[in-house]
DSSP file (Angstrom, degrees, kcal/mol; ACC not computed):
  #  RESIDUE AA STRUCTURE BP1 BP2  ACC     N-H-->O    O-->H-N    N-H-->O    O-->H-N    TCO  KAPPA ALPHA  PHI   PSI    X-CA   Y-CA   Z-CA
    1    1 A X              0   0    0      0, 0.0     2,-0.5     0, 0.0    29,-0.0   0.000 360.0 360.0 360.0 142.3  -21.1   16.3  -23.3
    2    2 A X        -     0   0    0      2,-0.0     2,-0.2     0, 0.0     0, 0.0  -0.841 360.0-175.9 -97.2 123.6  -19.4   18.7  -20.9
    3    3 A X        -     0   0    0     -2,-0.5    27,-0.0     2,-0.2    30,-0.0  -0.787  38.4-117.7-116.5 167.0  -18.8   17.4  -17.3
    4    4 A X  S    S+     0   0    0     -2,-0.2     2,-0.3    63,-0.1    -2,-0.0   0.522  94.5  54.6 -68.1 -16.8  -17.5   18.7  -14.1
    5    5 A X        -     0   0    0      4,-0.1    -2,-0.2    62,-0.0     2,-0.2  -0.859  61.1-163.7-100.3 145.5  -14.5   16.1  -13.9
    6    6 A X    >   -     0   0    0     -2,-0.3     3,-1.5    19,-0.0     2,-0.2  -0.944  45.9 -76.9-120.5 151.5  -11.6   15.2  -16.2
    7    7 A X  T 3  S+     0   0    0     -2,-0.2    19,-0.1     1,-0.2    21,-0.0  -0.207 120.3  27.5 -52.2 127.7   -9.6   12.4  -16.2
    8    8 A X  E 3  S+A   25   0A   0     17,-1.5    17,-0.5     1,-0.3    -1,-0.2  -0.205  87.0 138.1 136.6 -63.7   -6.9   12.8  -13.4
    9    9 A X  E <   -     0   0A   0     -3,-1.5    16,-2.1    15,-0.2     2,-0.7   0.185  57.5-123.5 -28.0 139.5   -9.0   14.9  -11.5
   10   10 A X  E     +A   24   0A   0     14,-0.2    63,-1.4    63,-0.2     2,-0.3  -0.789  38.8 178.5 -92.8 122.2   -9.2   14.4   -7.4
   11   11 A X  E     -AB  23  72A   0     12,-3.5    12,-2.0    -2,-0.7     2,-0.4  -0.830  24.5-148.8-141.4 157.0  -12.8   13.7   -6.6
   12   12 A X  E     -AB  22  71A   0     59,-1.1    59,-5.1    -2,-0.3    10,-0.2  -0.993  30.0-121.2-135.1 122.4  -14.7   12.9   -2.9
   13   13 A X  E     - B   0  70A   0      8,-1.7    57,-0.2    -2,-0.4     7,-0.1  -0.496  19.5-161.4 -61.5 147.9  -17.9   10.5   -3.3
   14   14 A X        +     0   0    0     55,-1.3     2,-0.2     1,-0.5    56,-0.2   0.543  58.2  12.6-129.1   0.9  -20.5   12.2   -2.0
   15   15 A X  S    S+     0   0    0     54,-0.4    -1,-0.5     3,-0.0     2,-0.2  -0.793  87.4  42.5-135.3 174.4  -23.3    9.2   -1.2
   16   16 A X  S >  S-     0   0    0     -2,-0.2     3,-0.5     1,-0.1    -3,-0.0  -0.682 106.2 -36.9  93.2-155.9  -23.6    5.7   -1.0
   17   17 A X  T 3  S+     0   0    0     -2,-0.2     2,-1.2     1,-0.2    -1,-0.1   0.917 134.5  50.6 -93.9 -61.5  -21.5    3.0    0.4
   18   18 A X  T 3  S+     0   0    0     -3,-0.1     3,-0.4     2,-0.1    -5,-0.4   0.009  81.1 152.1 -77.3  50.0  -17.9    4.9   -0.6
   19   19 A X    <   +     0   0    0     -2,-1.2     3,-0.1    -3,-0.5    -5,-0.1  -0.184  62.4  19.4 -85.4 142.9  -19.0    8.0    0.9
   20   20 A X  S    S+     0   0    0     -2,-0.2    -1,-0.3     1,-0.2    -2,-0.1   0.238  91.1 134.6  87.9 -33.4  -16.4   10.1    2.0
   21   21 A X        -     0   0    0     -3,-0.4    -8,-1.7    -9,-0.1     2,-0.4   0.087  37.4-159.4  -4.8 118.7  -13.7    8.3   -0.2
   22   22 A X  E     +A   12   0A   0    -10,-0.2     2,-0.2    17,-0.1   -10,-0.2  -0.968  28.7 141.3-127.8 145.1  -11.2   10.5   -2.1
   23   23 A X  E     -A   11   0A   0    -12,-2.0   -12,-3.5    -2,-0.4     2,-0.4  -0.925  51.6 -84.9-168.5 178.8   -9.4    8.9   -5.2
   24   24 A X  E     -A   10   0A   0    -14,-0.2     2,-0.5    -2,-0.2   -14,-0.2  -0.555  33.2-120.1 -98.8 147.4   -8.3    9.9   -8.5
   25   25 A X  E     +A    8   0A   0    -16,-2.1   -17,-1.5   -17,-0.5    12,-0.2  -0.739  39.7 165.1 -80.3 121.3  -10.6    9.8  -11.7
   26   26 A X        +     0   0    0     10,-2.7     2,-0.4    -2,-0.5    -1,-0.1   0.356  68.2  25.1-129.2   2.4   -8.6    7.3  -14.0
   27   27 A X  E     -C   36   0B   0      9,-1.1     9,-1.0   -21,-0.1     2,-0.4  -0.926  60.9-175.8-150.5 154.5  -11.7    6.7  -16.5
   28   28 A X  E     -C   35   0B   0     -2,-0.4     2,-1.0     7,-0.2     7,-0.2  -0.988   9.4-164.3-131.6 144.0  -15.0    8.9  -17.5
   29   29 A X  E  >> -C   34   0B   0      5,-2.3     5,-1.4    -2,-0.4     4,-1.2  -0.893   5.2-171.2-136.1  92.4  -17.7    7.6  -19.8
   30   30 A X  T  45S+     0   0    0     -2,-1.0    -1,-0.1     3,-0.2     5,-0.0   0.393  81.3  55.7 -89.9  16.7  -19.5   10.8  -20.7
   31   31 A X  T  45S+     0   0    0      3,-0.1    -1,-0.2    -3,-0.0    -2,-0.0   0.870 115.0  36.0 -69.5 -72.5  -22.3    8.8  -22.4
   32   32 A X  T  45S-     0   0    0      2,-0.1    -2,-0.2    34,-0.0     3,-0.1   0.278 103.4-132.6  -3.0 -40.6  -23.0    6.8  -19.6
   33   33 A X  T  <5 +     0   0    0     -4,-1.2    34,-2.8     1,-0.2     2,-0.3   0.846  63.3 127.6  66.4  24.6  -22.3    9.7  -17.0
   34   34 A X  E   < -CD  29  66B   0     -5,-1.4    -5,-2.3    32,-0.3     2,-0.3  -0.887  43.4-160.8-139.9 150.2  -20.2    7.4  -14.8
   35   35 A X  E     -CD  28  65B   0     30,-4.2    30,-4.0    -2,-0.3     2,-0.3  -0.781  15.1-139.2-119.2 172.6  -16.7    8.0  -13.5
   36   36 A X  E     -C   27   0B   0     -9,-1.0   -10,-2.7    -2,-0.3    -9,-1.1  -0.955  21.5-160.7-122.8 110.0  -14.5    5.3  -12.3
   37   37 A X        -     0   0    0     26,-0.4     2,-0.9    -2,-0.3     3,-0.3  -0.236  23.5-118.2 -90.2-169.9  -12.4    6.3   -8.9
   38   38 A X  S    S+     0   0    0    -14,-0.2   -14,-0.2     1,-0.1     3,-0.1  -0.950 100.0  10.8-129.1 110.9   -9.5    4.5   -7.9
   39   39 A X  S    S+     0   0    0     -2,-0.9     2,-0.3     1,-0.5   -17,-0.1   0.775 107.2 113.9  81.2  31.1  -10.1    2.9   -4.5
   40   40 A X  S    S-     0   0    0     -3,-0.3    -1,-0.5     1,-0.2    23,-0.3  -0.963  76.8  -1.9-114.4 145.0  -13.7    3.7   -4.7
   41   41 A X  S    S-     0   0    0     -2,-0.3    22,-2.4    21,-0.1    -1,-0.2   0.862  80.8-154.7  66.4  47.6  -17.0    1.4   -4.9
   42   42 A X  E     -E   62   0C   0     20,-0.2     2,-0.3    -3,-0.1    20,-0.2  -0.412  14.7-175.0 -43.1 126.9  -14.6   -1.9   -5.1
   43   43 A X  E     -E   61   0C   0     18,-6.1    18,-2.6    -3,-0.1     2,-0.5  -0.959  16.6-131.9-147.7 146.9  -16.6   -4.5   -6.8
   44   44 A X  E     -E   60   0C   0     -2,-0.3     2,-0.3    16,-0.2    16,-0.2  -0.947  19.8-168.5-127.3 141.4  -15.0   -8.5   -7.2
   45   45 A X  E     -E   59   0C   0     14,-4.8    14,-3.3    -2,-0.5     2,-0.5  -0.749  17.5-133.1-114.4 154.8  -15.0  -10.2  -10.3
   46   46 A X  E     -E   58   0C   0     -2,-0.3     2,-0.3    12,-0.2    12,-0.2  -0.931  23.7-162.0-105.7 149.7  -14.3  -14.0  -11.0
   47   47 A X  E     -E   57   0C   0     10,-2.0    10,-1.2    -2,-0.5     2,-0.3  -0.924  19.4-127.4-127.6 144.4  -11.8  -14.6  -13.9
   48   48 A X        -     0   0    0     -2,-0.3     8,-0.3     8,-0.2     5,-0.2  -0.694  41.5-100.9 -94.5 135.7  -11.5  -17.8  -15.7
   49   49 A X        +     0   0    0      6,-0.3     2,-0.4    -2,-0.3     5,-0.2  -0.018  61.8 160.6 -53.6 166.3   -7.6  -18.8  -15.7
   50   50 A X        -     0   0    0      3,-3.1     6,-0.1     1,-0.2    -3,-0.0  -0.792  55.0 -75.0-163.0-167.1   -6.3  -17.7  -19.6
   51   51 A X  S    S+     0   0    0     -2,-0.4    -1,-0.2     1,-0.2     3,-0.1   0.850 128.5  48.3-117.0 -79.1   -3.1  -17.1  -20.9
   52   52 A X  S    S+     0   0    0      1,-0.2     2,-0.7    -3,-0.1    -1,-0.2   0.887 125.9  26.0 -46.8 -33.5   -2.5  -14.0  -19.5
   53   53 A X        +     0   0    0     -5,-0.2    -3,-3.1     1,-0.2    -1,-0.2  -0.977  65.4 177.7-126.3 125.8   -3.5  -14.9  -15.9
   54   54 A X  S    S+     0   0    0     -2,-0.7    -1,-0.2    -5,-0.2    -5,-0.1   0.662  80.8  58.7-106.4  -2.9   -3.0  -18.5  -15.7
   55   55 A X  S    S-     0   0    0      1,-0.1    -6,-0.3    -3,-0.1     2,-0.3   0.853  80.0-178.8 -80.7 -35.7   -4.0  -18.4  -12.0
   56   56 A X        +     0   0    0     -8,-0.3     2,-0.8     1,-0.1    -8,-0.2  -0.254  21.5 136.9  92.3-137.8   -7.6  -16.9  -12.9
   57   57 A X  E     -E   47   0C   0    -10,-1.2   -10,-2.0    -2,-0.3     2,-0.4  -0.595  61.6 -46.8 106.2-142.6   -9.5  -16.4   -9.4
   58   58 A X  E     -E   46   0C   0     -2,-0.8     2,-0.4   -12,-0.2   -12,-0.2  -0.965  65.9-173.1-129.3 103.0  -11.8  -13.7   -7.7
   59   59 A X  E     -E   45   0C   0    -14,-3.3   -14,-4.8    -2,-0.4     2,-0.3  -0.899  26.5-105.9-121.6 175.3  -10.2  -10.0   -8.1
   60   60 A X  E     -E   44   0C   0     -2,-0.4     2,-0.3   -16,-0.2   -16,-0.2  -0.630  39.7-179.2 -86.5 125.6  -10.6   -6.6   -7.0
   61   61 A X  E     -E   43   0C   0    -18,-2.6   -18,-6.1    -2,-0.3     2,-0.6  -0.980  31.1-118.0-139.7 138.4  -12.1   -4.0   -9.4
   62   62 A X  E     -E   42   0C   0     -2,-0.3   -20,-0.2   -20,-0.2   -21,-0.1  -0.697  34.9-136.0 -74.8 121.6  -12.9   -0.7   -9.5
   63   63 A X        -     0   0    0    -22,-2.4   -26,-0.4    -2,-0.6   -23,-0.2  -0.561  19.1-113.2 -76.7 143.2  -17.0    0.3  -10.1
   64   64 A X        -     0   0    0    -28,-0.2     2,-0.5    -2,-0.1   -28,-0.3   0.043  36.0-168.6  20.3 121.9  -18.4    2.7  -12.1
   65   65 A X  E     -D   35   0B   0    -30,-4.0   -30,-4.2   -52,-0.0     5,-0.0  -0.977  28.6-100.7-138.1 141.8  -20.2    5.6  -10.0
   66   66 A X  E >   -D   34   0B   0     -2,-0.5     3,-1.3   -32,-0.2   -32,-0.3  -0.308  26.6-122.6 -39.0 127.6  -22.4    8.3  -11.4
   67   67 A X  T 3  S+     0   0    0    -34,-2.8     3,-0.3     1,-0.2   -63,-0.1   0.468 104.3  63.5 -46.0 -16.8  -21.2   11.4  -11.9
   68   68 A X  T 3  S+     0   0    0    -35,-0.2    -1,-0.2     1,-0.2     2,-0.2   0.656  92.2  70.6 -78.2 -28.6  -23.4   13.3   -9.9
   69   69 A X  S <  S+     0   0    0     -3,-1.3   -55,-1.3   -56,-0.1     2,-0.4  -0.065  92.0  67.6 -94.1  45.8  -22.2   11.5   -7.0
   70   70 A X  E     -B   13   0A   0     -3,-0.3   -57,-0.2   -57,-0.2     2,-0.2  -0.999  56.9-158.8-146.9 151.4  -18.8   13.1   -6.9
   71   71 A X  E     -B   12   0A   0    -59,-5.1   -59,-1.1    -2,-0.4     2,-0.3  -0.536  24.3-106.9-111.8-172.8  -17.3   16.1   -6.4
   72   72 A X  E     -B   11   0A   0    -61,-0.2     2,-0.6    -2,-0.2   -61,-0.2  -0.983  30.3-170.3-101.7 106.6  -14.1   17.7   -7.2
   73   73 A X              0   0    0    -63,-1.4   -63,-0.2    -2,-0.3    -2,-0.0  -0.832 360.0 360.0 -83.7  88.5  -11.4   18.3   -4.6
   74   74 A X              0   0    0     -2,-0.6   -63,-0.1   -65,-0.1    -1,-0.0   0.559 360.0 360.0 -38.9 360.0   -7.9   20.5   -4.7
C-alpha cells in the first residue's frame, strides 16, 4: 500500500494529545496504517525483570499513531 511517509521521514502530528509534536518516523506498518514517531504519543509499559533487563520496571515507549494524523515536514 502506498503512503505519504517513509521511514526516516520528519513528520508533525496533526491531532490528539501529541499535537503539534515533530519527530522522526523510525517504524511504519502499512497494514495497520500506523506510524510510530519518536518522541510522540509516549505510552509506559511494565516489564518483568529477564535476562536482558535484570532491573525490569515501568518504561517509556513510543505509540503507534494513525497515519492520517501526520503530516510531512522539510
Amino acid at each position: 500500500m502506498k503512503t505519504h511517509v517513509r521511514k526516516g521521514d520528519t513528520v508533525e502530528v496533526i491531532t490528539g494529545k501529541s499535537k503539534g509534536k515533530r519527530g522522526v518516523v523510525t517504524s511504519l506498518n502499512a497494514a495497520k496504517q500506523t506510524v510510530i514517531v519518536e518522541g510522540a504519543r509516549i505510552l509506559k509499559k511494565a516489564t518483568k525483570p529477564s535476562e536482558n533487563d535484570p532491573e525490569g520496571g515501568i518504561k517509556e515507549i513510543d505509540g503507534p499513531i494513525h497515519i492520517s494524523n501526520v503530516k510531512k515536514v522539510s
